[in-house]
C-alpha positions in Angstrom: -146.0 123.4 173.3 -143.8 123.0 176.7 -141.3 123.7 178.3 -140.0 120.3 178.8 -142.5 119.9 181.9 -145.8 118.4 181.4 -148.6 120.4 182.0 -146.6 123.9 182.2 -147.6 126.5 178.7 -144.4 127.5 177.3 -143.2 131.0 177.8 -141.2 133.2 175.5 -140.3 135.8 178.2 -136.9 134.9 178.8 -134.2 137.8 179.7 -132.2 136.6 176.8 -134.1 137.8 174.0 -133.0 141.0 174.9 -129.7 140.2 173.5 -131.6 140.3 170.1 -132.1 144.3 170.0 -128.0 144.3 169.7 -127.9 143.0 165.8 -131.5 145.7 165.0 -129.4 148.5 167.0 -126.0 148.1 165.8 -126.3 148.8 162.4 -128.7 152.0 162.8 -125.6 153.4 164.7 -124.5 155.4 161.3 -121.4 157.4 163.6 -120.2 154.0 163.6 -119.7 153.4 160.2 -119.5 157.0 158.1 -115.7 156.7 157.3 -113.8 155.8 154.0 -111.0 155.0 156.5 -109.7 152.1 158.2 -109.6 149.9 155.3 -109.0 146.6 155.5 -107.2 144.5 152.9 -108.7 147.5 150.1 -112.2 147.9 151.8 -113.3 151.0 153.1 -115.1 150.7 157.0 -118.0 150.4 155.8 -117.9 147.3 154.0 -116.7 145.1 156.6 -118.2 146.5 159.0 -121.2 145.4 157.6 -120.2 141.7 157.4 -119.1 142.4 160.8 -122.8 143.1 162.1 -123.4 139.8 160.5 -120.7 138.0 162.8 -122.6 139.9 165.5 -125.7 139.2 164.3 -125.2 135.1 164.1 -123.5 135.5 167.6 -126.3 136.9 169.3 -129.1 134.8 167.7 -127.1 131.3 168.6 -126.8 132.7 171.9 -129.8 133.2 172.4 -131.6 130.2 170.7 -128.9 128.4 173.0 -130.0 129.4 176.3 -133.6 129.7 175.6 -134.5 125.7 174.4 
Protein backbone atom coordinates (compact mmCIF):
# COMPACT_ATOMS: atom_id res chain seq x y z
CA UNK A 1 0.00 0.00 0.00
CA UNK A 2 1.03 3.96 -0.41
CA UNK A 3 0.75 6.80 0.62
CA UNK A 4 -0.46 8.39 -2.50
CA UNK A 5 3.32 8.57 -3.81
CA UNK A 6 4.63 5.86 -5.97
CA UNK A 7 7.28 4.07 -4.67
CA UNK A 8 7.02 5.36 -0.86
CA UNK A 9 5.72 2.14 1.93
CA UNK A 10 2.93 3.55 3.71
CA UNK A 11 3.36 4.50 7.33
CA UNK A 12 0.97 4.33 10.17
CA UNK A 13 3.07 6.56 12.56
CA UNK A 14 1.17 9.59 12.35
CA UNK A 15 0.81 11.98 15.62
CA UNK A 16 -2.91 11.69 15.31
CA UNK A 17 -3.50 8.34 16.35
CA UNK A 18 -2.72 9.44 19.54
CA UNK A 19 -6.01 11.05 19.77
CA UNK A 20 -7.26 7.44 19.82
CA UNK A 21 -6.07 6.75 23.67
CA UNK A 22 -8.89 9.55 24.62
CA UNK A 23 -12.14 7.17 23.92
CA UNK A 24 -9.74 3.72 25.82
CA UNK A 25 -8.97 6.35 28.66
CA UNK A 26 -12.08 8.20 29.24
CA UNK A 27 -14.24 5.70 30.27
CA UNK A 28 -11.61 3.92 32.79
CA UNK A 29 -11.84 7.35 34.53
CA UNK A 30 -14.57 5.82 37.23
CA UNK A 31 -14.31 9.45 39.47
CA UNK A 32 -15.89 10.67 36.46
CA UNK A 33 -18.83 8.81 36.41
CA UNK A 34 -19.65 7.25 40.26
CA UNK A 35 -22.73 9.63 40.96
CA UNK A 36 -26.56 8.92 40.87
CA UNK A 37 -26.70 12.78 40.45
CA UNK A 38 -26.98 15.07 37.69
CA UNK A 39 -29.70 13.35 35.93
CA UNK A 40 -30.77 14.18 32.89
CA UNK A 41 -34.31 13.96 31.61
CA UNK A 42 -34.65 10.77 34.50
CA UNK A 43 -31.10 9.27 33.92
CA UNK A 44 -28.72 9.04 36.47
CA UNK A 45 -24.77 10.32 35.24
CA UNK A 46 -23.96 7.41 34.51
CA UNK A 47 -26.02 6.49 31.78
CA UNK A 48 -25.47 9.32 29.60
CA UNK A 49 -22.38 9.70 30.27
CA UNK A 50 -21.84 6.53 28.77
CA UNK A 51 -23.49 7.47 25.42
CA UNK A 52 -21.54 10.50 25.88
CA UNK A 53 -18.08 8.49 25.57
CA UNK A 54 -19.66 7.19 22.46
CA UNK A 55 -20.12 10.94 20.99
CA UNK A 56 -16.44 11.15 22.03
CA UNK A 57 -15.51 8.07 20.89
CA UNK A 58 -17.09 8.63 17.02
CA UNK A 59 -15.44 12.20 17.31
CA UNK A 60 -12.00 11.10 17.86
CA UNK A 61 -11.95 8.11 15.41
CA UNK A 62 -13.44 10.42 12.30
CA UNK A 63 -10.87 12.78 13.31
CA UNK A 64 -8.47 10.86 13.11
CA UNK A 65 -9.29 8.56 10.03
CA UNK A 66 -9.76 12.25 8.56
CA UNK A 67 -6.39 13.54 8.87
CA UNK A 68 -4.60 10.28 8.44
CA UNK A 69 -5.91 9.17 4.54
Amino acid sequence: MTNGEPGQPRTDRSPWNWLLVVPIALPLMTFLFNADEPRLLGFPLFYWLQLAFIVVGVTCTTIVYRMTR
